[in-house]
N, C-alpha and C positions, 0 to 999 in steps of 0.2 A: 481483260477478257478478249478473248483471239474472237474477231469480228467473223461473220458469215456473209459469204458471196450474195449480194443479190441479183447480180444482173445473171439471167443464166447463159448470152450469149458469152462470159469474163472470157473463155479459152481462145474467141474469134478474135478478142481485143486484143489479147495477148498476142496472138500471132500477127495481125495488122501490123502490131507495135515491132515486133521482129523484120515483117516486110518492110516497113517504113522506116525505119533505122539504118539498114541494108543499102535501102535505095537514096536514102540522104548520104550516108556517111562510104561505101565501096562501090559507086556505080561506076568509076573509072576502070575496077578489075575485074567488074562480072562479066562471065560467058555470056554470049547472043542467048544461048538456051535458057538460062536465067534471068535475066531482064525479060525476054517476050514472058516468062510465067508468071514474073510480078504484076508483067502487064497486064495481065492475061485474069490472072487471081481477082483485082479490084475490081473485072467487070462484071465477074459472076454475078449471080442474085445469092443475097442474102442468106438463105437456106444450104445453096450449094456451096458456097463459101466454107460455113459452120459443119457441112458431113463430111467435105474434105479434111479440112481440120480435126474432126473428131478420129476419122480415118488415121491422119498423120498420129495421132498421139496416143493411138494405142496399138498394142503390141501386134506386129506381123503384119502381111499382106493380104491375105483372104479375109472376106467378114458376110457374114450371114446378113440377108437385108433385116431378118428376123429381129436379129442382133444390135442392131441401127436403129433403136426407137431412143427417139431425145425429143420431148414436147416443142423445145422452141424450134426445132427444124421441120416436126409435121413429117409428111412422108417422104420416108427413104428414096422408092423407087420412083418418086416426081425427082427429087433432091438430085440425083445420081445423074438424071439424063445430062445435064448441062457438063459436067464432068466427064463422062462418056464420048460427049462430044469434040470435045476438048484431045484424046487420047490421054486423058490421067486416070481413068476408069475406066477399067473392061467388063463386062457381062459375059458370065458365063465362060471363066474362063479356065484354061487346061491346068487342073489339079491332080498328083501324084496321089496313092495310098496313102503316106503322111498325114497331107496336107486333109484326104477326107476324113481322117482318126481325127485329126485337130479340130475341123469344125464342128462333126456331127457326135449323137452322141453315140454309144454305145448300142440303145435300141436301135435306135435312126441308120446304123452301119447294118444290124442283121437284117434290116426292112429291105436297104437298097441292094448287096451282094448276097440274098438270099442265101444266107449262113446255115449248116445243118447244124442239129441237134447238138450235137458233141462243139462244133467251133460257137456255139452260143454261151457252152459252159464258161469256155473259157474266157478269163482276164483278159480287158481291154488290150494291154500291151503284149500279153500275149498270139491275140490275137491278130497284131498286127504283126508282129512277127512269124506266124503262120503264112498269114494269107501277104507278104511282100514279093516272095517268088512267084506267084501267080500273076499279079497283078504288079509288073515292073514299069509298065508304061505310065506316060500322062495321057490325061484325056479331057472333054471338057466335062466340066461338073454335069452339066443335063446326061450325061452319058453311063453316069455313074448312078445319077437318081435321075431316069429320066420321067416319074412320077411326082417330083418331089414338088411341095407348092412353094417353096423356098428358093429366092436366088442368093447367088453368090459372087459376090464385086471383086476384085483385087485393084490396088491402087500400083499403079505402074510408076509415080513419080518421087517414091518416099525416101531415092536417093538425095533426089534432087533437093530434096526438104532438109533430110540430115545436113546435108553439105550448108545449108541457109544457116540451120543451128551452128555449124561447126562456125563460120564465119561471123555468126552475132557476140555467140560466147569466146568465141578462140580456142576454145576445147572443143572434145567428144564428152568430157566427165559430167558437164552440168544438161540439162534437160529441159524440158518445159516445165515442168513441175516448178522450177524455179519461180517462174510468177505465181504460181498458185501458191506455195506458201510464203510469196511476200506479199501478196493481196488479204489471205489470211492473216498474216502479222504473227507470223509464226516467225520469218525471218525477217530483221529488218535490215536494211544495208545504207550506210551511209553514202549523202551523194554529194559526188566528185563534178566541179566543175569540168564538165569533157569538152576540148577545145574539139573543133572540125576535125584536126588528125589525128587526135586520139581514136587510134584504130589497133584490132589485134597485127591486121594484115596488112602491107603497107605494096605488095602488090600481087599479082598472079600466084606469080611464082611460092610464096611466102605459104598460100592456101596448098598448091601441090605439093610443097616440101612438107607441107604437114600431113596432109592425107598419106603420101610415102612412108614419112616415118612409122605414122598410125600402124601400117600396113606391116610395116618391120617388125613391130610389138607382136599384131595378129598372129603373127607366122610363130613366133619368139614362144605364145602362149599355148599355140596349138603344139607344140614339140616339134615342129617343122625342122630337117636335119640344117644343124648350126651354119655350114659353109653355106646354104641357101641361103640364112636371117642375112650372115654377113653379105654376100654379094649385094642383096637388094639394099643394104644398111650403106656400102658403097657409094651407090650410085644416089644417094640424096644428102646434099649440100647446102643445108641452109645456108644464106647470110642472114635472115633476122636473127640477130642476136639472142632471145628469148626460144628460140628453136633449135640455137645452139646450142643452147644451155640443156632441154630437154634431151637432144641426141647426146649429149655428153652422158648424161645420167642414164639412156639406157644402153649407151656403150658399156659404163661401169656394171650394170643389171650382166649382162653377156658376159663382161668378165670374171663377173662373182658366179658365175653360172659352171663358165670355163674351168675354173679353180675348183668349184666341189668335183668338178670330171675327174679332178687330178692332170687336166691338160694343160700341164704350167706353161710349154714353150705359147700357145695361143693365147694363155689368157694374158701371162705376160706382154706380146705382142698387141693385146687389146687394151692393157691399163696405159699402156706406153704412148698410147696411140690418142688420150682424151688428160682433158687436166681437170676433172671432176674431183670436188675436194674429194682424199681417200684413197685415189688412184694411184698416187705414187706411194703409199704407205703400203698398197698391195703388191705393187709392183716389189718394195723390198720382201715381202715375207714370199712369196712363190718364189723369187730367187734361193732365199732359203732353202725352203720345201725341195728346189727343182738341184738344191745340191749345189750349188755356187754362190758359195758363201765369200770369195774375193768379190765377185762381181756387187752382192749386194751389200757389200762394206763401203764401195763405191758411192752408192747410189745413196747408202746413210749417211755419209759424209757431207754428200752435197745438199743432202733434205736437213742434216743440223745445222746448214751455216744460215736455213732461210726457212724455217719450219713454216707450213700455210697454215698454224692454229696450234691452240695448246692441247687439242685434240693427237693433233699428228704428233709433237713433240713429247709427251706423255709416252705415247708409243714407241717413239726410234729410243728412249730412253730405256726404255724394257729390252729392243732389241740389242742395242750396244753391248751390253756386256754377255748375250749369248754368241753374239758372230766374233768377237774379242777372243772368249774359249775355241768356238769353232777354229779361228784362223790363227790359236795361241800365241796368242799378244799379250802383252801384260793387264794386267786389270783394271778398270776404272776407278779414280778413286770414289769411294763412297761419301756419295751425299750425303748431309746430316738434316735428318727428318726432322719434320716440324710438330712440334708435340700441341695436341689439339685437348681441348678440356674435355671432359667424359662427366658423364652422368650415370650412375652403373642403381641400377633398381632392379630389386627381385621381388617381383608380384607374386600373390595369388593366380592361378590359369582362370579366366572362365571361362562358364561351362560353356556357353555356345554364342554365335552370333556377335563375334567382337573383331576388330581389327588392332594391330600394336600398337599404330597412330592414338586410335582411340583411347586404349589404354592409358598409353603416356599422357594426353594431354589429360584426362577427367584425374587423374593421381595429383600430376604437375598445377592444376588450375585449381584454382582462389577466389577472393573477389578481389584483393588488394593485386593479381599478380595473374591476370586472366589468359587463358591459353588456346589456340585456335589453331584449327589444321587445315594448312594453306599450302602446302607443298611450293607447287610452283605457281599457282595462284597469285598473290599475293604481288609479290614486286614486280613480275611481270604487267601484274593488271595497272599499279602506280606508274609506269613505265609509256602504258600506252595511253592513259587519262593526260598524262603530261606535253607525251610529245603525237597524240593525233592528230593536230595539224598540219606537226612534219611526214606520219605516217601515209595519210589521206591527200597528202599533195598533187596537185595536179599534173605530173612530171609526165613529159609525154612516154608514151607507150607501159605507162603502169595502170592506166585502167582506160576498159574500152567497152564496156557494157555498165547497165544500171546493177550487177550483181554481184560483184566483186566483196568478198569479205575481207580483202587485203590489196597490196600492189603487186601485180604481177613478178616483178625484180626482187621480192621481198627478201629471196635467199641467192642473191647474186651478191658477187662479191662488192660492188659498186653501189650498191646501193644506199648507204651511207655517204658517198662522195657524191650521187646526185643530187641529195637533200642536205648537204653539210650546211649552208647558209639555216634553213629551218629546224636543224637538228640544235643547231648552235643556239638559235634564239630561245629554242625550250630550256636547254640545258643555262641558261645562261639563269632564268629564274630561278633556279636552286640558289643563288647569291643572295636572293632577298627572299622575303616570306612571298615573294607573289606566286610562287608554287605551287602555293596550300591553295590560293582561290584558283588558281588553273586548273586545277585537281577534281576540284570542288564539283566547280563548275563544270567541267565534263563533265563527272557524273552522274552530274542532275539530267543534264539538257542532255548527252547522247544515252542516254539508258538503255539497255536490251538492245543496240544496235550492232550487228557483229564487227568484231574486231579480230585480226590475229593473236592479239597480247591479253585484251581485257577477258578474265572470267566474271559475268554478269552474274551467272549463280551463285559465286563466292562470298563478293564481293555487299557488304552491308554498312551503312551509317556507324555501327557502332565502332564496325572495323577499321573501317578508314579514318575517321579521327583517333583511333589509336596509333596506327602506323603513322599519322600526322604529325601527331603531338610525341611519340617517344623514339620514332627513327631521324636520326640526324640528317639533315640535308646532304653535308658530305658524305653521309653512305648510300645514300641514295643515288647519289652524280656518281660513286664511285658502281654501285649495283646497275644502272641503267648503261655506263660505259660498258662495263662487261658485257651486257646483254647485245648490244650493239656491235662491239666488235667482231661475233660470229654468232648470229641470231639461230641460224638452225643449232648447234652445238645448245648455245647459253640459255636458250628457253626453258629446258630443262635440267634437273640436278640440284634445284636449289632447295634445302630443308624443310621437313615434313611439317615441323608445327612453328610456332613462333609466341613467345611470351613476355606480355607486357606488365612493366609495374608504371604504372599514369604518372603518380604522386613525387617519381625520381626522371619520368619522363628517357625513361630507357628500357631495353627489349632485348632478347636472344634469340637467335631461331637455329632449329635442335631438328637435327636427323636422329631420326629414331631406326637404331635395329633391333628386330627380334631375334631370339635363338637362333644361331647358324647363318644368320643374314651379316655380308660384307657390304662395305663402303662399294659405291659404280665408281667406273671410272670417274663418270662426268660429275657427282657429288666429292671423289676428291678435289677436282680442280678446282671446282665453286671452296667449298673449305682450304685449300690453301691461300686462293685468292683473298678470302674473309679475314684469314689470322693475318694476311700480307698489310691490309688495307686498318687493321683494327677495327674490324666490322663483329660484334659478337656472337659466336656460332658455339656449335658445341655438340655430339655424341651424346645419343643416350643410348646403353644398353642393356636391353630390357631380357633378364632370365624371369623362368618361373621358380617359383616356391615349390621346394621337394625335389626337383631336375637336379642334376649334377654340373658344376659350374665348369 
């Protein structure tokens, strides 16, 4: 049962705990403007500490003192003076039309601008749209309702605060909320021993490249015209490695952007420009596209002597024999397919409320020969039970807060070559049985704690001594190597259900399609990989009774 907060100041802790992290772990790269506020923050009193805070973490800049009633702070306008003081809160400060549609209500708007008859009628939003050309100006709130018994605060520092979050987390994506549902136990996150420098930012510099790029997106989202995203995109250079990685990825975003334009010569230009996996695989198809089919016969050439994944090479393989006709060459010779076992059933339809999975497996399952729908579930969650010690490593610059659900590096390419000695040692217990108590044992002791790999939902007693006891060890070392080799790729793809018979101590796991439903790409490679390895897999396809086959 998800426990209930008792302390009510927990949002003042939580921040503290943000300041105080801050100030231990980047006080060598903070601004003068930011240390005097740390400074500055702990001296307040109690109360003004906690409305500041509650300020910060909820939405906007304007707030009604009305608005501001929280028991453990008591009163607002005592609370506010000390921050006022400070310039982190203004009184009475200059608000646009907007800004007074946003605070007050509807009544409260026809009180202050003495609205007639007919602009009463109307709809709030409409009415603000009315009365915008009239009232183009700011002014101070008293001016607007200079009757009102109501003040109106704006917190002038909540840049300053964002940027504290950006630097605690290393994102803009996670929030404060984050501690509120890891206090609830709503999330749990495992904890990483963090040396001193485990840090996201390692200096200045590292905080402004990211704020730029941010900045890059903003414009990117707003439809800002492209040669603007790019100039500003230009001009910001990570070196931290982990922000280069992110500008690579939304180089590729711009270029996939480029590409639906139909502006092959720029997009080209931009895949060419970043080695984000995928990149070069687009770069050959808009050559295509852009009519230069020599050029990008080139370019496949040299992506088949060193393909970056079975992803990519899947693909040049499709492309080969179209640029071949293009540039009439002679033909490739034809691979010989690998014939995959089928399961072909023709059910009754029901009438509502079913999925194919479901189907298949209540047909398929027995007691002697039990059947479960684990998609990708399943081996990935043995995967991470196994090797979360290597996952959870304390490698520097993979974790640098208490809230990480994974390693920062998780989809870098290296990321297996920084933990190969730890990778090694897990994998190495696939040799003996000490596997099954590794296993085990995480998932007694880490339970519900999040994981990239582990599905906790899925995952049950009865399940895992099945897959214990009737999946081979070697397929196992063989299914966790694949996954490892290209984790964003291999996480997914792998077989809908999976069925065990105990008593032979062996299992198959069955992709199911329904009518009209084709193998994905990323389920063929996992199935070839499977017949490659002699790992047991298999096709079911499911028609209905009465349908035409």
């Amino acid at each position: 049962m998800r426990k209930v907060l008792e302390n009510p100041l927990y949002y003042l802790d939580n921040f503290h705990q943000v300041v105080d992290w801050i100030s231990t772990k980047y006080q060598d790269i903070l601004t003068e403007e930011e240390m005097v506020f740390l400074q500055q923050f702990h001296a307040l009193p109690q109360a003004s500490r906690a409305l500041f805070v509650r300020m910060v973490m909820r939405k906007g800049h304007f707030f009604r003192c009305s608005k501001l009633t929280y028991p453990e702070i008591g009163s607002a306008s005592d609370a506010v003076k000390a921050l006022c003081e400070l310039g982190w809160v203004t009184l009475n400060p200059h608000i646009d039309i907007d800004q007074l549609f946003d605070l007050f209500t509807k009544s409260e708007i026809h009180t202050a601008l003495q609205l007639s008859s007919v602009e009463k009628k109307l709809l709030k939003a409409e009415q603000l749209a009315l009365l915008r050309t009239t009232y183009a100006e700011t002014k101070p709130f008293l001016e607007w309702c200079s009757a009102a018994s109501d003040a109106v605060y704006q917190i002038l520092n909540k840049s300053l605060c964002e940027r504290l979050r950006l630097i605690f987390f290393g994102n803009l994506r996670q929030d404060w909320s984050e501690f509120i549902l890891s206090d609830l136990g709503v999330y749990v996150y495992e904890k990483v021993d963090l040396a001193p420098t485990s840090r996201g930012f390692q200096s200045r510099q590292d905080i402004d490249d990211y704020v730029a790029l941010h900045r890059c997106r903003e414009l990117f989202y707003d439809a800002v015209p492209i040669e603007h995203v790019l100039q500003e995109l230009s001009l910001c250079l990570p070196a931290n490695p982990w922000l280069r990685r992110r500008k690579d990825k939304f180089i590729f975003e711009v270029g996939q952007y480029l590409e639906k334009q139909k502006d092959w010569a720029q997009a080209f230009s931009i895949y060419v420009s970043t080695s984000y996996p995928g990149a070069r695989l687009r770069t050959i198809r808009v050559l295509e596209k852009d009519h230069q089919p020599q050029l990008a016969a080139q370019w496949l050439e040299k992506a088949m002597q060193a393909p970056e994944s079975e992803a990519e090479y899947q693909q040049l393989c499709r492309i080969a024999p179209r640029l071949n006709r293009k540039l009439e060459l002679p033909a490739l010779a034809a691979v010989a397919k690998t014939t995959i076992p089928e399961i072909q059933l023709r059910l009754p339809a029901p009438e509502s409320g079913f999925y194919v999975e479901g189907v298949v497996r209540d047909y398929l399952h027995n007691e002697d020969a039990p059947v479960f729908y684990v998609e990708n579930g399943l081996i990935n969650s043995l995967f991470g039970l196994l090797c979360w010690s290597a996952i959870f490593a304390a490698v520097p610059g993979a974790f640098f807060h208490p809230f990480h659900q994974g390693p920062v590096d998780l989809l870098s390419a290296d990321f297996h070559g920084r933990r190969q000695a730890e990778f090694d040692a897990c994998f190495s217990q696939l040799d003996s049985d000490q596997y099954r108590q590794t296993i085990r044992l995480c998932f007694q002791e880490k339970q519900g704690i999040q994981s990239p790999f582990v599905f906790w939902h899925l995952l049950t007693d009865e399940l895992l001594c099945l897959a214990l006891d009737c999946i081979p060890a070697i397929h196992l070392k063989r299914l966790f190597e694949r996954i490892l080799l290209d984790i964003k790729a291999n996480r997914s793809g792998l077989p809908d259900l999976i069925q065990f018979w105990p008593k032979e101590q062996r299992y198959n796991m069955i992709e199911v399609k329904g009518p009209g439903d084709r193998l994905q790409d990323n389920q063929k490679r996992w199935i070839d990989y499977c017949m490659r390895h002699s790992i047991p897999i298999s096709v079911c396809y499911l028609a209905w009774t009465g349908e035409l086959a």
